[in-house]
Every structure is written in C-alpha cells, then in structure tokens.
N, C-alpha and C positions, 0 to 999 in steps of 0.2 A: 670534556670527554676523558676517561680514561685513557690513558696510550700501554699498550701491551706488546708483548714480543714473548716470540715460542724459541724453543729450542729441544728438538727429541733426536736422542746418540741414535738412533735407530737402533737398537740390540746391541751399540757395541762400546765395549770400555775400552780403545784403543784412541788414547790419545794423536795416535798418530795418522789417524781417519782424516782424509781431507777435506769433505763435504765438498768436494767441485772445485777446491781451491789449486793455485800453482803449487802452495805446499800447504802440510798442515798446518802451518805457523801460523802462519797468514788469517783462518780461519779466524783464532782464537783473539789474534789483533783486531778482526772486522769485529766480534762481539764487543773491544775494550771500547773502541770510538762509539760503534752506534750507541751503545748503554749512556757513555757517557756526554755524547753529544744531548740525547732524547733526555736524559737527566736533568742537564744545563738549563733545558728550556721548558720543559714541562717539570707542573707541582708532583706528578704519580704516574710512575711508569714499575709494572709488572710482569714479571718473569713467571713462563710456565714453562716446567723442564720436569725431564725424569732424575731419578738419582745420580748419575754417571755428568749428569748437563749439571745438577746443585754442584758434583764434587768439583769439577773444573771451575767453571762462572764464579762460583758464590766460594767457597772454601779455600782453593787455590788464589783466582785471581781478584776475589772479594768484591763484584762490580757492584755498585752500590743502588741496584732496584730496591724502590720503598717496600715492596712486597714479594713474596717469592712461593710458587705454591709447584710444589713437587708430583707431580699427575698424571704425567706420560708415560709410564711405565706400563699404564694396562694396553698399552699401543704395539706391543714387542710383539702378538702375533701378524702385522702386517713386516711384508719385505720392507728392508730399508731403503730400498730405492724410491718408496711410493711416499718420500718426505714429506709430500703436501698433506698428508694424510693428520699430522699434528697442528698445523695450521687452522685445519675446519673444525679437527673436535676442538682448541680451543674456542673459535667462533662460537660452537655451541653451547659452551659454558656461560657466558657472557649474558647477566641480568640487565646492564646497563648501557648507555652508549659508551662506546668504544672507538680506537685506532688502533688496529695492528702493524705491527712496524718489521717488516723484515732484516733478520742482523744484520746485510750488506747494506742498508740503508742509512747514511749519513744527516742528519740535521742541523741548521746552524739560524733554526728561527721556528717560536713554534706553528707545530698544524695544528692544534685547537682553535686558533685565533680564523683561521678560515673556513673549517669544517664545524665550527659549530652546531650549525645549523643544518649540515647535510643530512638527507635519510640514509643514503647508498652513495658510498664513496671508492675509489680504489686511484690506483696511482695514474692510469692511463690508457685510452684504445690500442689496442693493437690488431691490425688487420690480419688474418691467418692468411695467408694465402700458399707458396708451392709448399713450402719446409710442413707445417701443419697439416696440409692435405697430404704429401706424403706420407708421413706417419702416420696419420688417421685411417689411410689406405692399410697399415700395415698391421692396426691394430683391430681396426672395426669386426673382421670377418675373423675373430678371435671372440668376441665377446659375446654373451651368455645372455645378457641381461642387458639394456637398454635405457635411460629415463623420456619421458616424452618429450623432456626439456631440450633430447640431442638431438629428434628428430631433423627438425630442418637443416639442422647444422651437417647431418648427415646426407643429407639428398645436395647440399649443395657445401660441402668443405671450403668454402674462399671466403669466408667471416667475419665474424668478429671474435675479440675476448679483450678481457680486461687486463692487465700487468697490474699484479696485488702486492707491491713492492709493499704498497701502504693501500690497507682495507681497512671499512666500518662505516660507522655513523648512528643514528640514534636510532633506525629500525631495527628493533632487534630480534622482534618476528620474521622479518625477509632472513635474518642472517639464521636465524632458528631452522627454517624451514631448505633454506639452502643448503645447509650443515647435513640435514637430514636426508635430501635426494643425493648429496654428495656421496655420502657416506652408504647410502643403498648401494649407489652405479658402484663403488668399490665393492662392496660384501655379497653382493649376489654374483660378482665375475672371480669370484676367489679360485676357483676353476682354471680360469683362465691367466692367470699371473702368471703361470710359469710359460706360458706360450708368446707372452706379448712382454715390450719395451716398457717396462714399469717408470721407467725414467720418464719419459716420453710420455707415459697415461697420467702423468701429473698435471701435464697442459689442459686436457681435457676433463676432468673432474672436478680442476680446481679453476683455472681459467676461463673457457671456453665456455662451461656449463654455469658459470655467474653471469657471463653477458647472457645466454638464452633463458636463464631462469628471469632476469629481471626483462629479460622482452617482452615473457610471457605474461611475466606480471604489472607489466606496463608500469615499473618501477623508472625513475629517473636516476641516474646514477653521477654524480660529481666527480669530476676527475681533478685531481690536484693539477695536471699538463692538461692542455688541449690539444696537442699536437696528437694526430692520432700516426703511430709508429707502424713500419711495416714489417713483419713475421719477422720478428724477433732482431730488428737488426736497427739500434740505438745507437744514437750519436749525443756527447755533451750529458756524459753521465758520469764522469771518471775522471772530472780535471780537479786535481787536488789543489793545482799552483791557482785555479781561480777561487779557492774561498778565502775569505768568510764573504765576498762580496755574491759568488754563487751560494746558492742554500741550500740546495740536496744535492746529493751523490748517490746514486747506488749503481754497484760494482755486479750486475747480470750480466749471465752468460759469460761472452770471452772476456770480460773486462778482470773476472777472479783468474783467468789463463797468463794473466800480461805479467810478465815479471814487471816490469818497469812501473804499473800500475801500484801493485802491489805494494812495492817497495816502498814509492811515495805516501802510503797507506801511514807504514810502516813508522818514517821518517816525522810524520804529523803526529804520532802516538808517542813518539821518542821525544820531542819536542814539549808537546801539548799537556800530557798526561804520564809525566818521564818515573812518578810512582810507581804507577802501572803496568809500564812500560819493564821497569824492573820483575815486578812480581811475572809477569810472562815470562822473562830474561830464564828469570829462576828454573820458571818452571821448563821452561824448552832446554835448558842446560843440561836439569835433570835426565829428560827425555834421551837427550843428544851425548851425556856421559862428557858434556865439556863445564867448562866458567869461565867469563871473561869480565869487563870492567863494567857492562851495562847492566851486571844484577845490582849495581851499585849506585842508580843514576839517581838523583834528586834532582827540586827545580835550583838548587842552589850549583849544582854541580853542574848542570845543562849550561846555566847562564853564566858559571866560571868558561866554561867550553869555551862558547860563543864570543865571549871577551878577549880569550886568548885567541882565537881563531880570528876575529875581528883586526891584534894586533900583528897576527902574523901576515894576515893580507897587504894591511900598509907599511908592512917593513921588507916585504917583499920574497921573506925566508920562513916557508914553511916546517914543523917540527914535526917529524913523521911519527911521534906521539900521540897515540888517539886520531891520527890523521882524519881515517874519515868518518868517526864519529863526531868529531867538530865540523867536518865540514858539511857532516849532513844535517846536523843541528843548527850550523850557519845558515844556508841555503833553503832553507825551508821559510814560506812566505816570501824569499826574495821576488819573486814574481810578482808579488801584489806591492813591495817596496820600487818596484822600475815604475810599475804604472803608475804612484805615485808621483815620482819625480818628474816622472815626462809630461805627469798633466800640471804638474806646479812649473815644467820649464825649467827646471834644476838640473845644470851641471852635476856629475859625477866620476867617479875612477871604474876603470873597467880591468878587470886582475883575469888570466888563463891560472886554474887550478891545476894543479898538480894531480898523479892520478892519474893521467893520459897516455896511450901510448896510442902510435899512428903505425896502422899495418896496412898491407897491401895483397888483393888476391887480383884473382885474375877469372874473368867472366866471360866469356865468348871473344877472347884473343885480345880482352883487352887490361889495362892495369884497373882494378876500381880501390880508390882509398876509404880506408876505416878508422875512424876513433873507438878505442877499447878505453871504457870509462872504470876504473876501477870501484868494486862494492863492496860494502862490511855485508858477510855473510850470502852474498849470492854471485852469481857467477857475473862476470863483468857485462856493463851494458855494451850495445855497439852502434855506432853513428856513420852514416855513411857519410865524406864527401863530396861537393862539387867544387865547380872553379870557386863559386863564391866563397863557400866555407872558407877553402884554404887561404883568399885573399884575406876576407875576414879576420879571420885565427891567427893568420900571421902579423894585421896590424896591431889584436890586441897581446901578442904572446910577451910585448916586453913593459904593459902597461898602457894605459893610455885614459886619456880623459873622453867621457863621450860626445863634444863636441868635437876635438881630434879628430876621433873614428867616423862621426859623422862626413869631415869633410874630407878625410883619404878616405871613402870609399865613394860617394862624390864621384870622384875621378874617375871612376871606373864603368860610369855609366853616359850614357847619350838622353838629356831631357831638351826640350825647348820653351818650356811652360812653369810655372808655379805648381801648374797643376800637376805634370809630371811627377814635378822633383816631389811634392809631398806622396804621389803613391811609392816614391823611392825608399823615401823617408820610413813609410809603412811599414813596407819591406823588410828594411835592415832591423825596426825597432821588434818585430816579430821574431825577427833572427837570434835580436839578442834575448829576448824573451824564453827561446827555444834550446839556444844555450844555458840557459838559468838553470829550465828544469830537468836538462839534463847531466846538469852538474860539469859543464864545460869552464864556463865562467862564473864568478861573484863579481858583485857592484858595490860599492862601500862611497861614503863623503871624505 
C-alpha cells in the first residue's frame, strides 16, 4: 500500500500557527518524526500539501517524502477550522490502495505488513457518547442539509465513529464514495458555518459519518487497536520513554496541550534525527529573532554531548556548558536502558541531576513540596513530593548503587512475604523509572 499524509496551512502563511499544538514549534517537530519515522519503515510515503505546507515541509526543513504533490490550495475557500476537510479530498484523489497517516502519528514498524490485505481500515472505535452528543446537540439544529448516512446517528447520538489517526485500505470505491457524501454534508451547510463549532463539525463529517457510511454499507472495517476507546479520552498513546519497544504514538487531543509530552517529542528528534533537528533550530530562530548552539547539532556532535555528559555523571561534577542539552540528549531512551538492566539483573549507579530546585507552597493550611525540573527552552517542569519521594531523593542525592537504594529503602517499609517485598520491589523500580523521564535521575554502569 501506498502510505500518504496531508498537510493544508488552511489560508495561512503564518509560521506561527499552532494547529492545536502547546506551541507552534512543536507542530513542525511532530511533522519531522512522523515523516521520518513512516520513511524508516516504509518503501513510499507521500506528501499532499498546499504551497505555504511545500515552503515549510519540503524547502525549509527538506523532509524527505519520495513524492510531493502541491494541491491544496483549491481548499482556501473552506474555514480553517474545518481541517478534516483536506484529509477526504485527499482520500478522493487516491487511484490505488492506500494508508493515511496523520502528522501526530508516530511509527516504529511498518503498517503495510498488517493491512495488506484490509478493504476498510482506520486506527480505532470510539464510542461517542456525553462530549459528542453535546456538541451534536449544538450543531444539528444549525444545519441545512443532512446525509442519510447521519440519520440514525442523529435519533440516537451515543455511537460510534472511527479515530482515523491512520485510514485506508485497498477499497477505493468506499473511500471514493465516502469522500463524496463527506464533502456534500460540508458544501450544502456552507450557510451554516458561521453559526456552528467548525472545530467540533470535524468529528462528524469525518469520524462519525465513516462508521455510519460503512454500517450502511455493511463494509467490515479493520482497526489497527481493538480496544474500543470512550468519547475521546485515550490512554498509552504518548509514552515516548516506552519506544522502540511500543510501536505507535499519536499525540490527539490533550496529549499536543502537555508540555512535558511535547517536550519528550522534542528531545527524541534532537537525539534521533539531530540534522533536522537543526534545520527546525534554524528556522524557529529565524521566526523567534534569536540563535543558539542547536542550529549547529550533528550526529557527531550529539554523540560528543552524550560522552561528555556520560563522563560528567561518573566524576560526579557537572559543566553547566550545554548543560541541558547533554542531559537531554543523555537521558533520552534511558528508560528503555533501566528496563534492560533489571531484566538482565544488572547492578548499576543511580546520579541526582542537577537542574533541580525544591520549592514549597501551601495548600489548604498545609506545606506541599515541589521539584522545579529545569528546561532548554520552556518553562520548567514541576513534580510534586510525598514522603516517599523525599526519602527516595535523599538516598540517591549523594550517589548510590541500585542495589544500595534497593536495600535503604527496604527499611522503610512493613512486608512479611516474598510476595510483598517484590510488589515493593515494583514500586520503587517505577519510581525510578518515573524519575528518568522526568529527568530527575540518570543511571549509568
């Protein structure tokens, strides 16, 4: 199958357009991974975009789709908020079988090798039920025009729809004809756009009205998940510290709101892809009227970091040099390096980061403690305290081996069983796991 991805500026050449993101920045890094993850693993992967999406994508940050066809542009008379609306006319272009891949959508194995064979695929069920009906409540008695496809959906809002993270398959008449009532329910309610949540009328032209078309047409639909998710509220879509061993990611809804999300986005693209990473650098510099040392970053210069960073850990004296550019270039997969260890049974050293500072507020008359993690380029992250933490934190602040740590904190619990002490065991290894990604701790041999 082909694998494809859209991208339409809606009307606007304002680089500094967020598309729903925490910041724009952000945006333009979820394109460099997905491009380049769906790259990695598939032979052909194609880009449909207007001119404003070639100048960025393809000119500026040079992503390297084998194909690139500039054709969005006749889309400029719908609102921008009605984004899905580039999605289906692509679908409609589409001679062949296909996969569309939305830019928050991360890969790290290909979908051809499963969907082959699908007619009707999308990423997953989703039940609509209060949030959907809500808004359906607030848009329906606005609209002009109808498909037969909404009816039922409309006598009884609590449904289904699909999450088209990743759409297709080899019917390419269902997608034809989908494309086609899609695109009516929009152009016959043009009336009414300015009355109704255009954001919101994306669910249901694009979502909502795929599960009822294929109902009707007693199409079968393949879901990459089976798990069928409830109105809009996904869990284990956003852990970056679990790949390459997790295989997809995608960053919907509140998960583009997360800074901390984001971030670790961020940190994998600096790492992974630190050409690239530059060429953003660049251009966000431009945008921002600054420059700093990451328009400059190669893999050779990553992996000088990480060496230096590596021996600053065992010698115990941090260089506040590139501080936390090394240590976010350090710490990235450390998470998937613990769970190694633990399952090989391998001792190791356990280092407090630098970067921290412990504040203190006050919450219904009481003291609550805070870790302020400090960040290259965003406002500092914040960890809250409990007893544990501080016991924790204070055993490893001056070093310590994770056997050590294991057995002072030990002490600090009541088991009578094996079985106990390994849920203790659990516990702490999560903790430390928890510290990793949020860049509390490093682990090193």
């Amino acid at each position: 199958m082909k694998i494809i991805q859209s991208f339409w500026t809606g009307n606007s050449t304002d680089l500094k357009s967020n598309y729903g993101w925490f910041s724009y920045k952000y945006n333009w890094l979820s394109w460099i991974l997905s491009c380049h993850q769906l790259v990695k693993f598939h032979k052909d992967v194609e880009l449909y975009t207007d001119r404003f999406g070639y100048e960025i994508l393809i000119t500026k940050l040079q992503l390297p789709y084998t194909k690139v066809h500039v054709v969005l542009d006749d889309l400029n008379d719908y609102p921008s908020d009605l984004w899905a609306v580039s999605k289906i006319k692509v679908y409609q272009m589409q001679t062949e079988p296909f996969l569309h891949i939305d830019g928050d959508v991360f890969v790290w194995d290909s979908l051809n090798e499963k969907f082959r064979d699908a007619a009707v695929l999308t990423q997953n069920l989703e039940i609509t039920a209060s949030n959907y009906a809500k808004m359906w409540n607030e848009i329906s008695p606005e609209l002009i025009y109808m498909p037969d496809e909404m009816e039922s959906y409309h006598k009884r809002p609590d449904n289904f729809g699909c999450n088209m993270g990743v759409t297709g398959g080899n019917d390419i008449d269902f997608f034809k004809e989908y494309a086609r009532i899609s695109i009516d329910f929009l152009d016959k309610n043009r009336k009414a756009w300015s009355k109704i949540n255009c954001l919101n009328f994306n669910l249901f032209f694009e979502q909502v009205l795929f599960y009822q078309y294929a109902q009707k047409r007693e199409a079968k639909i393949d879901f990459l998940f089976s798990e069928v998710y409830n109105d809009g509220y996904y869990s284990g879509f956003a852990e970056f510290q679990d790949v390459p061993d997790k295989k997809y990611l995608h960053l919907l809804g509140a998960y583009k709101k997360n800074p901390a999300i984001c971030k670790a986005m961020e940190v994998y693209v600096m790492k992974n892809y630190p050409q690239y990473y530059s060429k953003w650098a660049v251009m966000i510099n431009e945008a921002e009227g600054e420059q700093n040392e990451i328009e400059f970053l190669t893999p050779e210069m990553a992996a000088e970091l990480i060496s230096m960073f590596d021996h600053e850990l065992k010698s115990k004296k941090f260089s506040a040099e590139h501080y936390l550019l090394k240590r976010d270039l350090y710490t990235e997969g450390l998470s998937g390096y613990l769970k190694s260890l633990l399952g090989k049974k391998e001792d190791f050293n356990i280092a407090l980061l630098d970067g921290l500072e412990q504040t203190v507020s006050e919450l219904n008359d009481e003291e609550v403690f805070f870790l302020e993690i400090k960040e290259h380029n965003v406002a500092p992250g914040k960890y809250q305290l409990d007893d544990l933490d501080q016991i924790a934190l204070g055993a490893i602040e001056p070093g310590i081996l994770y056997s050590e740590f294991i057995a002072e904190m030990l002490v600090h619990f009541d088991y009578d069983t094996q079985e106990q002490q390994d849920g203790i065991l659990t516990l702490l290894n999560g903790l430390l796991a928890s510290y990793i990604v949020l860049k509390i701790i490093a682990i090193y041999k």
